[in-house]
C-alpha angles and dihedrals in degrees: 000000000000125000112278100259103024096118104033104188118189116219128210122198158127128308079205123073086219130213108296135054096229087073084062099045098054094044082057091043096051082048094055087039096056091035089051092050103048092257134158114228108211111185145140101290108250140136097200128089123337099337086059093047095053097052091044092057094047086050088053098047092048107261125133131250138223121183122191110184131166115231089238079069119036097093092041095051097031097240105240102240084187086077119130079223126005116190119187121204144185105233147036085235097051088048091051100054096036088065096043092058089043101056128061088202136019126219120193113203119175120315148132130259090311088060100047095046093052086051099045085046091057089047105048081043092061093044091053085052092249093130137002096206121133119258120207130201113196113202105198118178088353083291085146099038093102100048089043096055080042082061097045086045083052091055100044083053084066083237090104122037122213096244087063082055081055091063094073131062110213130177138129101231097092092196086054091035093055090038092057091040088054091043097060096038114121109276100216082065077175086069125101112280098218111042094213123001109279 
């Protein structure tokens, strides 16, 4: 088995366990999957909905757990003492870019506008050659079809083009998804995470 943090995956997701059982199923199933391969969760350090799912199922399988939460939020999203490591910060913006630094792939699950603006960040980040990590979308019971047709509506406006769609993996097989995101993980995982200061 690899060394325990030899792939370190952040995770974005919901505070909210959602609707369908399927959102819960596939936060516990990217935690197996990390624990099982050695891997290192990083996420936003909370107990409640899918992000807590995720990092109790990592913590399960055997994987080990890093938690970066701001203050504002350690009551609200119930900060997961069980971490491996827990930080606690004083900004968004501290937490953000302490996860980014921390993780050599992301991986978006379900989730609302928190979610979407951690993964949009990654991604922009990546565009503005910040970072070459890989980025992951993971469409599970068609939860992203909208925002991806919103994407492909942006492009044929001419205000998106199809290489920055390149820039993201998306898929809604989560074993393939995570493969291809550790694949394509920078290989020196000693280098620096971030390439300059965002």
């Amino acid at each position: 088995m690899n060394h325990p943090s030899s792939f370190s995956v952040c995770v974005y997701c919901g505070s909210r366990p959602g609707t369908r059982p399927e959102y819960l199923e596939s936060a516990e199933a990217t935690g197996r999957w990390i624990g099982a391969n050695g891997g290192q969760l990083v996420y936003g350090g909370g107990r409640t909905g899918l992000m807590g799912a995720v990092a109790e199922a990592t913590r399960l399988a055997g994987g080990r757990v890093v938690g970066i939460i701001p203050k504002a939020l350690v009551d609200k999203e119930l900060a997961n003492t069980l971490c491996d490591e827990l930080h606690v910060v004083d900004t968004m913006h501290e937490r953000k870019a302490m996860m980014a630094a921390r993780a050599h792939a992301f991986l978006a699950l379900p989730g609302g506008i928190g979610t979407f603006e951690e993964l949009f960040e990654m991604w922009t980040w990546r565009q503005l050659g910040y970072h070459d990590k890989p980025i992951g979308l993971l469409n599970v019971a068609g939860y992203y079809d909208g925002l991806l047709a919103f994407v492909d509506q942006s492009i044929r406006a001419g205000l998106m083009n199809d290489w920055q769609m390149g820039l993201i993996e998306s898929g809604s097989e989560l074993d393939v998804l995570l493969e291809k995101l550790r694949q394509q993980a920078p290989r020196d995982r000693s280098a620096p995470l971030l390439t300059q200061n965002i």
